[in-house]
Every structure is written in structure tokens, then in C-alpha cells.
C-alpha positions as CSV (number, residue, x, y, z in Angstrom):
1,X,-26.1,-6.6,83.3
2,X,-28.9,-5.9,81.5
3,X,-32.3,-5.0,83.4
4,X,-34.2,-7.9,81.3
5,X,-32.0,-10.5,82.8
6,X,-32.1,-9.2,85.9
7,X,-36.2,-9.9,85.7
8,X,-35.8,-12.6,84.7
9,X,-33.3,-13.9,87.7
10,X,-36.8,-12.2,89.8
11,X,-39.0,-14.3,88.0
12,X,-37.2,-17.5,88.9
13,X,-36.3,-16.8,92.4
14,X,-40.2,-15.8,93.0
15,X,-40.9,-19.2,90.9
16,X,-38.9,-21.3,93.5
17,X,-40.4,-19.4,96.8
18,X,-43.6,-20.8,95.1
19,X,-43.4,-23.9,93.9
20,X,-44.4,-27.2,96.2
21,X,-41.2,-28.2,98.5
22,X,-39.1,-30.9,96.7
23,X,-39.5,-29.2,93.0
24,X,-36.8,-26.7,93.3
25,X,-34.5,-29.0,91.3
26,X,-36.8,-29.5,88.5
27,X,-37.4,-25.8,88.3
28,X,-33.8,-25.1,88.4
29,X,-32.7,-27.9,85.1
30,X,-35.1,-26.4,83.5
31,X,-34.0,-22.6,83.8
32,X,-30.0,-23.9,82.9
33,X,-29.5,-20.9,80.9
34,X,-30.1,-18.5,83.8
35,X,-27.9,-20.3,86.4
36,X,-24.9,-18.3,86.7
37,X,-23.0,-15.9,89.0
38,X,-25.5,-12.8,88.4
39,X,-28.1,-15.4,89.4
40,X,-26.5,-15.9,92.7
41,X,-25.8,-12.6,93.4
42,X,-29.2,-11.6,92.8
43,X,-30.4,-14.1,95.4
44,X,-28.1,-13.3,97.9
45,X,-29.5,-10.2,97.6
46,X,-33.6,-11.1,97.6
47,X,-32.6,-13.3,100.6
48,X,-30.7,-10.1,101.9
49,X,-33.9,-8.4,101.2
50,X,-36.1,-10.9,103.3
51,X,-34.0,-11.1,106.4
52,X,-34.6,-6.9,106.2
53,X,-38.4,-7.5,106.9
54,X,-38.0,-10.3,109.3
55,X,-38.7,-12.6,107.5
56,X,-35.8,-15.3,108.5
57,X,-37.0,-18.4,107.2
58,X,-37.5,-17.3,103.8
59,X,-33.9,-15.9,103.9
60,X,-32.0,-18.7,105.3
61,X,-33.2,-20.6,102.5
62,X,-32.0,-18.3,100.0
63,X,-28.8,-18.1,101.6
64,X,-28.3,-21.9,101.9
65,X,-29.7,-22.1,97.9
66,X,-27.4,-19.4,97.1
67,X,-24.3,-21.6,98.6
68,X,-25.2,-24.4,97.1
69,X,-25.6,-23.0,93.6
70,X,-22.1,-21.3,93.9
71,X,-20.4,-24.6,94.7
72,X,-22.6,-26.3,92.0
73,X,-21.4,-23.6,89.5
74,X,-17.8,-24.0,90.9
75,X,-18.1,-19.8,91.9
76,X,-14.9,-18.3,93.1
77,X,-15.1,-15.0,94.7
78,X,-11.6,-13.8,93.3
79,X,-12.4,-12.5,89.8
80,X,-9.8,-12.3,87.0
81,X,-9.3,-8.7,86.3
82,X,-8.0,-9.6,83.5
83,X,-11.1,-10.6,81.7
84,X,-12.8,-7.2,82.2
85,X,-12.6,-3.9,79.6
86,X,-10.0,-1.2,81.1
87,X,-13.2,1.0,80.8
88,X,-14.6,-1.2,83.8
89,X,-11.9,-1.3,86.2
90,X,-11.7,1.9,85.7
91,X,-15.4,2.5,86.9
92,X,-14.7,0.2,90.0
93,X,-11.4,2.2,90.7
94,X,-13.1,5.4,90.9
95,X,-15.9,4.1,92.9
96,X,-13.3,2.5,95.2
97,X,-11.3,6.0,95.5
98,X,-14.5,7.8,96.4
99,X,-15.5,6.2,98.6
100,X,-12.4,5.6,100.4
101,X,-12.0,9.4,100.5
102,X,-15.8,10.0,102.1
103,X,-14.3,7.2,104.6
104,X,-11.1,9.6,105.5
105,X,-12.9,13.1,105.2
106,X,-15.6,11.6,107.9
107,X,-13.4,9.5,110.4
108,X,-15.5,6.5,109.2
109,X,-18.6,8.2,110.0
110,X,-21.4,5.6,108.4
111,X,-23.9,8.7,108.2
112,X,-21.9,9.8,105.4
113,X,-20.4,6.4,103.9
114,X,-23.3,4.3,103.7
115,X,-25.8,7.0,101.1
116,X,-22.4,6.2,98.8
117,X,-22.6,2.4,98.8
118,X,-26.7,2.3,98.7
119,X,-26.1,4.5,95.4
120,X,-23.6,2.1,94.2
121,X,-24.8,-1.7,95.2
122,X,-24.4,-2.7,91.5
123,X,-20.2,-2.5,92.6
124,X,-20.4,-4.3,96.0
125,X,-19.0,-7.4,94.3
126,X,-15.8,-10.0,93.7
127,X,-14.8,-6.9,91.4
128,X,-14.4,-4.2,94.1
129,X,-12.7,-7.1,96.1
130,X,-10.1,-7.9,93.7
131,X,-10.0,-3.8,92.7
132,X,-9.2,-3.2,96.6
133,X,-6.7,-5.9,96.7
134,X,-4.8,-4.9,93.8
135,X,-4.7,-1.3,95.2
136,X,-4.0,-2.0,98.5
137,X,-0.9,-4.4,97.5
138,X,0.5,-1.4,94.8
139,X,0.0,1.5,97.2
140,X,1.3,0.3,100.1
141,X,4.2,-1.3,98.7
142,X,5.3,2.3,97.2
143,X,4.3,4.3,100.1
144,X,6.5,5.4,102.9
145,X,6.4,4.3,106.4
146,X,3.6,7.2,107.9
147,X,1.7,7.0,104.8
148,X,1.3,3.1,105.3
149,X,-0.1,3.4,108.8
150,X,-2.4,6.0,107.5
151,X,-3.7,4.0,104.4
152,X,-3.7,0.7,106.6
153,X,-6.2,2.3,109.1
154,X,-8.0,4.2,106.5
155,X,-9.0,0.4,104.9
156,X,-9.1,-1.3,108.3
157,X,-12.4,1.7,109.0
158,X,-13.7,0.9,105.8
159,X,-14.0,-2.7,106.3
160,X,-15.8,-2.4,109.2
161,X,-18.1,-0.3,107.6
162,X,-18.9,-2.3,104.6
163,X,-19.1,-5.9,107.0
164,X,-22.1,-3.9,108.5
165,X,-23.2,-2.6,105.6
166,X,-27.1,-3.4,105.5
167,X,-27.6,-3.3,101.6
168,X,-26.4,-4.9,98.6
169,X,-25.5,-8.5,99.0
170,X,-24.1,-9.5,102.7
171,X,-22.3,-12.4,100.8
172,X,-19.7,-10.4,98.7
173,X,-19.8,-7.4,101.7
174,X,-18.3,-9.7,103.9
175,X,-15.5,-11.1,101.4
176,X,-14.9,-7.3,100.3
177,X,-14.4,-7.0,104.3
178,X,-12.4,-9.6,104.8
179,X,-9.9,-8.6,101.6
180,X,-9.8,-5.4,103.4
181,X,-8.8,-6.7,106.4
182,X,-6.1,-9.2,105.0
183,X,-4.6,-5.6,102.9
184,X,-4.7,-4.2,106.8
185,X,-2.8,-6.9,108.0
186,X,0.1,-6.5,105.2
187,X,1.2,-2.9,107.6
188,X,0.0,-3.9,110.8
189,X,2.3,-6.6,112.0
190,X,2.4,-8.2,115.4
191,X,6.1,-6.9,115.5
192,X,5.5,-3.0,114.7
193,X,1.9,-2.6,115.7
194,X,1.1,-5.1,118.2
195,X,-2.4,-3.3,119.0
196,X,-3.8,-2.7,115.5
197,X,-2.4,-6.3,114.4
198,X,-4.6,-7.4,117.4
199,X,-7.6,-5.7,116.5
200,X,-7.6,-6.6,112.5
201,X,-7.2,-10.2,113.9
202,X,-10.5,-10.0,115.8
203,X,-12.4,-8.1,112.8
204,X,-11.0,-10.4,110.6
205,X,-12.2,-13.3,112.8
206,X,-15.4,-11.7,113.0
207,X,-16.1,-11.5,109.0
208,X,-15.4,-14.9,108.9
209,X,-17.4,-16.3,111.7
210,X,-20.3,-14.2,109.5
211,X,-19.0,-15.4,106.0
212,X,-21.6,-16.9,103.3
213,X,-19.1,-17.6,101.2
214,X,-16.8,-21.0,101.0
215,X,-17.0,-24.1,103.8
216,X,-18.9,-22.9,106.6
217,X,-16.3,-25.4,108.8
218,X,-12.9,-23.9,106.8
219,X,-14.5,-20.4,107.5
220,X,-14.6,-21.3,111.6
221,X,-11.0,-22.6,111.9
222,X,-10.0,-19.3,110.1
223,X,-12.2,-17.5,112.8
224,X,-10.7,-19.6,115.5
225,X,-7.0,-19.0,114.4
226,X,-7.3,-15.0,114.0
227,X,-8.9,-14.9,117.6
228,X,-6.5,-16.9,119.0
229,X,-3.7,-14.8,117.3
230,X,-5.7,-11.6,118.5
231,X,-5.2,-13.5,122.2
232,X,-1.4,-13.3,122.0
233,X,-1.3,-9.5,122.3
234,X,-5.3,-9.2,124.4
235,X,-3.9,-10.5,127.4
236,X,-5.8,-10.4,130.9
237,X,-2.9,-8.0,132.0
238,X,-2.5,-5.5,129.5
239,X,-5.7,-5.3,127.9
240,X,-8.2,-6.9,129.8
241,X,-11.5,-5.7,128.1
242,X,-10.1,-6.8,124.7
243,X,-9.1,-9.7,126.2
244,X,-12.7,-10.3,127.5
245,X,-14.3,-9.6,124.2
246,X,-12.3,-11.9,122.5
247,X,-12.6,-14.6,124.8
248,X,-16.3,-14.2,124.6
249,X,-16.1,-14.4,120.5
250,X,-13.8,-17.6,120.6
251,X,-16.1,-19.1,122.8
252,X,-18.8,-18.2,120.2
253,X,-16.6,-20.0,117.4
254,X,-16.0,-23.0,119.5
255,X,-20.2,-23.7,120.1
256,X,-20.4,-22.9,116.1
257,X,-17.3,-25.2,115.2
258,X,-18.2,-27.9,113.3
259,X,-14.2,-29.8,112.9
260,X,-13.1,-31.7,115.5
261,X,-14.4,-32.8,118.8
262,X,-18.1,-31.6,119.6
263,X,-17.3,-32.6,123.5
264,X,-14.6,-30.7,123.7
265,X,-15.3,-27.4,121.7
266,X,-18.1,-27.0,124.0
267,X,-15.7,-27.1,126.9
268,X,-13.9,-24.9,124.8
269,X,-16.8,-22.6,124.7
270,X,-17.8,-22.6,128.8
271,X,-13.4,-22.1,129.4
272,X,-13.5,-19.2,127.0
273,X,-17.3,-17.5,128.7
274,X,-15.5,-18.0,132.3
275,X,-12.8,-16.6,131.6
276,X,-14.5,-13.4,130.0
277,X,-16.9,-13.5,133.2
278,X,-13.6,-12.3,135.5
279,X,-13.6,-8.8,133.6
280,X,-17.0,-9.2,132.5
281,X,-18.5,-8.5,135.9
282,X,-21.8,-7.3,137.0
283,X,-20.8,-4.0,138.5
284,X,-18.4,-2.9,136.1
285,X,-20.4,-4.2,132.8
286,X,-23.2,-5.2,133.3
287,X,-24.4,-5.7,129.1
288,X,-21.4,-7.5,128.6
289,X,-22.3,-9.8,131.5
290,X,-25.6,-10.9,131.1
291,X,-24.9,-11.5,127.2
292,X,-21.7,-13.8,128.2
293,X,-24.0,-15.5,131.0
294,X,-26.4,-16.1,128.3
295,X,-23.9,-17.6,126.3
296,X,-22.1,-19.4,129.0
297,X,-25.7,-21.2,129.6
298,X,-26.3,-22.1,126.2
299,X,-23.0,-23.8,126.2
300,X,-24.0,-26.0,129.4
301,X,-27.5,-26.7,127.9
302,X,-25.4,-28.3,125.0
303,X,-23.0,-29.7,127.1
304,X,-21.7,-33.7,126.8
305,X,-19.8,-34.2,129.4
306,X,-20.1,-34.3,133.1
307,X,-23.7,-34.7,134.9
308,X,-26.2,-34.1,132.4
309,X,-28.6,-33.3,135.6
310,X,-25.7,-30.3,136.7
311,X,-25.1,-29.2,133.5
312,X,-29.3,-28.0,133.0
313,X,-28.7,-26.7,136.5
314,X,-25.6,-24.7,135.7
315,X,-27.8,-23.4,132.6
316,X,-30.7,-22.2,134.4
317,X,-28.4,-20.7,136.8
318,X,-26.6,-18.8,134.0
319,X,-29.9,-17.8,132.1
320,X,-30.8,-16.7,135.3
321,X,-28.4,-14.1,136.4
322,X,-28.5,-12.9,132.8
């Protein structure tokens, strides 16, 4: 994209920050020929920008703008590979290989993974996503059993890497992270590899609990369901600290969830913190602890049912010990 439209995207974001609350729209009809997908990449990534320097507000804003636009513009992240040169897949291929290469050579080491992507933001986009996908599908599908597990893990590292990935836009990191994660999940079954099924479920739960992108409700039930797959294999039993941290992220999800009941996902939400509190102990962890207390009492000061008198106490009480 050329660097003149790219100003210009600049000049209209910084028009919008300025102008009077209540005139974005007229701003916006009037700048028709700029709103596009570039133009809500490049504010995903000013409002990435922002939330760098502290300043929240101004990002949140950007980041609810930046959703709206997309599903004004009808946006989809999956990009038709089709409708790009040979010359530019090919760019996005090699990127792709690099990288993944720095992630093997350095066991996922983001000291030596993350100077690649800051070099190479312009390629943190739907493309890479749908360049990853594409790979992962062909090169698994060919590759023998050992190889698999070795390529499977070797994305499952770089997802995680490029979810926390401070640069670039976080929109499209996240949905290059998730697409990771779902080519992860194509080796590690529940059946073959109960463990690293598990833990992909959780990351992937994760990415979507985080995601800009699509319905912020669709993108909680997905979060919801891979925890609660994750579950199946975390058990108290075998796996207690998984188990724990899981627990404590579904009961995250439930006080976010926006479908259903908003009684009951709270009760959802203080089940899920107790039950994280009986490996979560003082003693043995005491980080994990307070954080889950703290949770635990923002769940009761939110709390509908039972004694609304009790359920403040049972907050102070938890905010407390944390």
C-alpha cells in the first residue's frame, strides 16, 4: 500500500480523535473513498499504538470504531488467495518460513522471534492467516507421523508467540493465533495426544476470549466450549494445576459472557473460582490465589442471587484475603 494513502488513513483517524463527540459520522460520509480494509487495519493499529502509552480510553475507542467499521464494510478476516499475484504469496510464504524457522532454531525464545515480526508488521495480516492455513493443511497432510507432532508443536509455539505479540495490529495477531491453533488441533487429537489437545484447547480459548474480531458474544461461547473441552482431560486428579488454571479462565468467560443467563453465569463464575481455590491455596501458590480471590470477589460484588447484603460481605472478604 502506498505510503500516501497510508497518510492519508493518519490524517483521518487524527481528524476523528479531534473532532467534537457526535461528528464522527459526518467525518466518516465524507471520507467514503478512504473507508476500506487498510483503513481498519491502520486503526487497529493507532489504537494498538495508544493502549502502548497508556492511554486506554483513546484505544478502546479505536478498537470499538475499528469493529464497527469492519462489520459496516462487511470485513472478513479469511482472504481469498486467489485474488493476490503469485509474486505476493510468495513474499508472505517466505516470511512465514522464516520465521517459523527462528521459532524452531530458538525453542520459541521471543528474544529472537519478536525483532522478525517488528521488521515485518506490514505481513501480520488475514494474508499470513490464510498463508499459514494453507501450509499447515498441505504439510501436514503429506508428512509422516513424527514429523506431524514436530510441525504441530512448532506452530502451537508460534502462536503463542504472535497472540502476545506487542506490535502490529493485535486484531489480526490474535486471528493469525487462533488459525494457528485450529492447524495445531488438526495433529493433536484428544484420542492420540490427550495433553497437547488439552493445552491448544485452553490457548485457543484464550485467543478468543482476547479476539477483536467477529461477535464479541460468538467469540465467548467459542471460549467457553474449548475450556470446557480443555476440562475433559485437566481433571482435579491427574492434572490438578491445569485443571485449576482452567477453571479460573472459565470462570473469567462466564463474568464476560454476554448469551444466556446473567444470574447464572455468575454462579457459573464463583463455582468455577472455588473450585480453582482447592489447588489454588495460599501456601502452595500464593499468586495464583490472591488473583483467583480477587476474581472470586468481583463475581460476588456482581452477584444476583442470594442475599445481596452476603454477597458484598463475601466480596470484601475475598478482596481481603487477596
Amino acid at each position: 500500500m502506498n505510503e500516501q494513502r497510508q497518510q492519508a488513513y493518519l490524517n483521518l483517524i487524527r481528524r476523528l480523535l479531534d473532532s467534537p463527540s457526535g461528528e464522527e459520522s459526518e467525518i466518516l460520509a465524507a471520507n467514503k473513498e478512504l473507508l476500506d480494509a487498510g483503513f481498519v487495519q491502520k486503526v487497529e493499529e493507532v489504537a494498538q499504538m495508544c493502549s502502548q502509552h497508556g492511554d486506554e480510553n483513546t484505544a478502546n475507542w479505536l478498537q470499538s470504531m475499528a469493529m464497527q467499521l469492519g462489520e459496516g464494510l462487511n470485513i472478513d478476516n479469511k482472504v481469498d488467495l486467489q485474488s493476490l499475484s503469485g509474486e505476493e504469496i510468495q513474499t508472505y510464504y517466505q516470511f512465514l518460513m522464516e520465521v517459523l524457522q527462528a521459532t524452531a532454531d530458538s525453542r520459541g525464545n521471543s528474544q529472537v522471534v519478536y525483532p522478525l515480526l517488528a521488521k515485518n508488521t506490514d505481513k501480520l495480516d488475514g494474508v499470513l492467516a490464510e498463508i499459514l492455513r494453507h501450509w499447515g493443511i498441505n504439510r501436514l497432510g503429506e508428512a509422516k507421523a513424527d514429523e506431524m507432532e514436530y510441525l504441530a508443536e512448532l506452530v502451537f509455539y508460534f502462536s503463542s508467540l504472535i497472540k502476545q505479540f506487542p506490535l502490529g495490529s493485535k486484531a489480526s495477531n490474535m486471528e493469525i493465533a487462533i488459525t494457528g491453533y485450529e492447524v495445531a488441533l488438526t495433529v493433536y487429537t484428544r484420542e492420540a495426544l490427550p495433553q497437547e489437545w488439552a493445552a491448544t484447547q485452553n490457548n485457543l480459548a484464550n485467543a478468543y476470549r482476547d479476539r477483536i474480531k467477529g461477535d464479541r458474544a460468538d467469540n465467548i461461547e467459542q471460549a467457553i466450549a474449548a475450556y470446557t473441552a480443555a476440562l475433559t482431560v485437566y481433571t482435579r486428579e491427574a492434572l490438578p494445576q491445569d485443571w485449576a488454571t482452567t477453571q479460573n479462565n472459565l470462570a473469567a468467560a462466564y463474568s464476560d459472557r454476554i448469551k444466556g443467563d446473567r444470574a447464572d453465569n455468575i454462579e457459573q463464575a464463583i463455582a468455577a473460582s472455588n473450585a480453582a481455590l482447592t489447588v489454588y491455596t495460599r501456601e502452595a501458590l500464593p499468586q495464583e490465589w490472591a488473583i483467583t480471590q480477587n476474581n472470586l470477589a468481583n463475581a460476588y460484588s456482581e452477584r444476583i442471587k442470594g442475599d445481596r447484603a452476603d454477597n458484598i460481605e463475601q466480596a470484601i472478604a475475598a478482596y481481603t484475603a487477596a
